[in-house]
C-alpha atoms as one frame of an Amber mdcrd trajectory, in Angstrom:
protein
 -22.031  46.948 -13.927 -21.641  44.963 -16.786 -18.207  43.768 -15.597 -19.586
  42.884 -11.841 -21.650  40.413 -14.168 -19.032  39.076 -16.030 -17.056  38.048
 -12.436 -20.481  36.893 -11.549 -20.661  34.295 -14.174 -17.221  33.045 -14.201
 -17.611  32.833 -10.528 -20.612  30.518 -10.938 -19.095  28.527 -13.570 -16.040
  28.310 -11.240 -18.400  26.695  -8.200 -20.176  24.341 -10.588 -17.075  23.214
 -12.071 -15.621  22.241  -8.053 -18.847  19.964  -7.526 -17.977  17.664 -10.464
 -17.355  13.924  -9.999 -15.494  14.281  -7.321 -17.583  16.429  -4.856 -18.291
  14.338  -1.474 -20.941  12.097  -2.540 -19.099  11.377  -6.049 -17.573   8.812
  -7.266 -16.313   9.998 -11.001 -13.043   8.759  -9.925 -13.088   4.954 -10.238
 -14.064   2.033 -12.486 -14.837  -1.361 -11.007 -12.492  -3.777 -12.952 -12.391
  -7.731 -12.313  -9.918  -7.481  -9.420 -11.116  -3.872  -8.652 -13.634  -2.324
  -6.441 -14.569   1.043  -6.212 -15.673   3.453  -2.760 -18.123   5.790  -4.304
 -19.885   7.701  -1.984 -20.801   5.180   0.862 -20.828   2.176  -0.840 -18.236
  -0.317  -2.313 -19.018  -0.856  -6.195 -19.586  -3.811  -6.239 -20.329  -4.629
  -3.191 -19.318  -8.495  -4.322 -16.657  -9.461  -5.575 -15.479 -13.123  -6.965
 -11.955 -13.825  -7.537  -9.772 -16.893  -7.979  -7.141 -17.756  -5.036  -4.264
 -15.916  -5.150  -5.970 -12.661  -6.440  -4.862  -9.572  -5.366  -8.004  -7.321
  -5.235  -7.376  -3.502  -5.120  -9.882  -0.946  -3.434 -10.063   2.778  -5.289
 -11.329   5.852  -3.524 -12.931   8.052  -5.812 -15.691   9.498  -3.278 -14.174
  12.272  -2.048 -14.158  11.245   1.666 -11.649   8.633   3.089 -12.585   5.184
   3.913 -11.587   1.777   5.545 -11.465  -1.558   4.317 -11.153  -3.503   6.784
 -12.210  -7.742   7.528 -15.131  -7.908   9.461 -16.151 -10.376  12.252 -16.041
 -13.926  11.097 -13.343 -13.191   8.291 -10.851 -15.784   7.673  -8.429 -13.037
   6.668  -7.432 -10.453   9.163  -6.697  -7.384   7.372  -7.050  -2.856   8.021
  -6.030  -0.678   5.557  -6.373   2.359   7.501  -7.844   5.881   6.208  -7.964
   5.719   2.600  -8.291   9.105   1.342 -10.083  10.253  -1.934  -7.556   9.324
  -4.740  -6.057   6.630  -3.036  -6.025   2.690  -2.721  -5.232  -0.332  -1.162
  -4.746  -3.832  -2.106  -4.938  -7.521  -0.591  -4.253 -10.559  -1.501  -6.606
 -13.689  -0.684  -4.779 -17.084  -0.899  -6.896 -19.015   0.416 -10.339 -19.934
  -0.814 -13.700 -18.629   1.534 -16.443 -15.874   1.706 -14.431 -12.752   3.518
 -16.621  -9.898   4.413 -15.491  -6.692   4.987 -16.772  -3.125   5.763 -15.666
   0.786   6.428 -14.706   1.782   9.727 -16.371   5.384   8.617 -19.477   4.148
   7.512 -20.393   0.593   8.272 -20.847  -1.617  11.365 -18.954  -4.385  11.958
 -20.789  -8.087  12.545 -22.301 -10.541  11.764 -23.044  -9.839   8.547 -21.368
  -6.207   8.773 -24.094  -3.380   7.654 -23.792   0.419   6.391 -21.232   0.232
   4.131 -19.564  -2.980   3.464 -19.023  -5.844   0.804 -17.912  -9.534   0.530
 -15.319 -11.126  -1.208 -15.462 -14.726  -2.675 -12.263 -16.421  -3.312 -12.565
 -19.788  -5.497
């Protein structure tokens, strides 16, 4: 019995160590930086972003579920990067000064301004 109790444990400490920072609803996995933003959960953190023309901004998945980033209506930039899964990024550059919103294909709705999950970038 007393060894049934022993697996028991380990086998609890084993589940609670799986939902960490990276279970589906995370986001353990990524620090916003200056030219960095950061899917955690549903959300883009932050969900601005202002950068100087010619920045290359890079978007981290640490969520644990794949996203998009991809321009929304009204964009001056057309770009899609396609399923992003957890662990993963993608980066763009914006050249040209302008407001460029953007949003998940997953979890946001694209318009006018997008909604669910989405952000804006600012380029100066």
């Amino acid at each position: 019995m007393r060894f049934a109790a022993v697996i028991g444990a380990g086998a609890v400490l084993a589940v609670l160590a799986a939902c960490g920072s990276n279970s589906i609803y995370g986001g353990g996995g990524c620090t916003p930086t200056a030219t960095e933003v950061c899917m955690v959960g549903t959300t883009f953190t932050p969900g601005n972003r202002t950068v100087a023309a010619g920045t290359t901004v890079t978007w981290r998945n640490g969520s644990g579920i794949s996203h998009t980033v991809t321009s929304a209506t009204g964009s001056g930039d057309t770009y899609d990067s396609g399923s992003v899964p957890d662990g993963s990024s993608f980066s763009h550059q914006f050249m040209t000064p302008g407001t460029y919103p953007y949003y998940c294909q997953f979890h946001g709705v694209n318009g006018t301004p997008p909604t669910g999950m989405h952000g804006t970038i600012t380029v100066n």
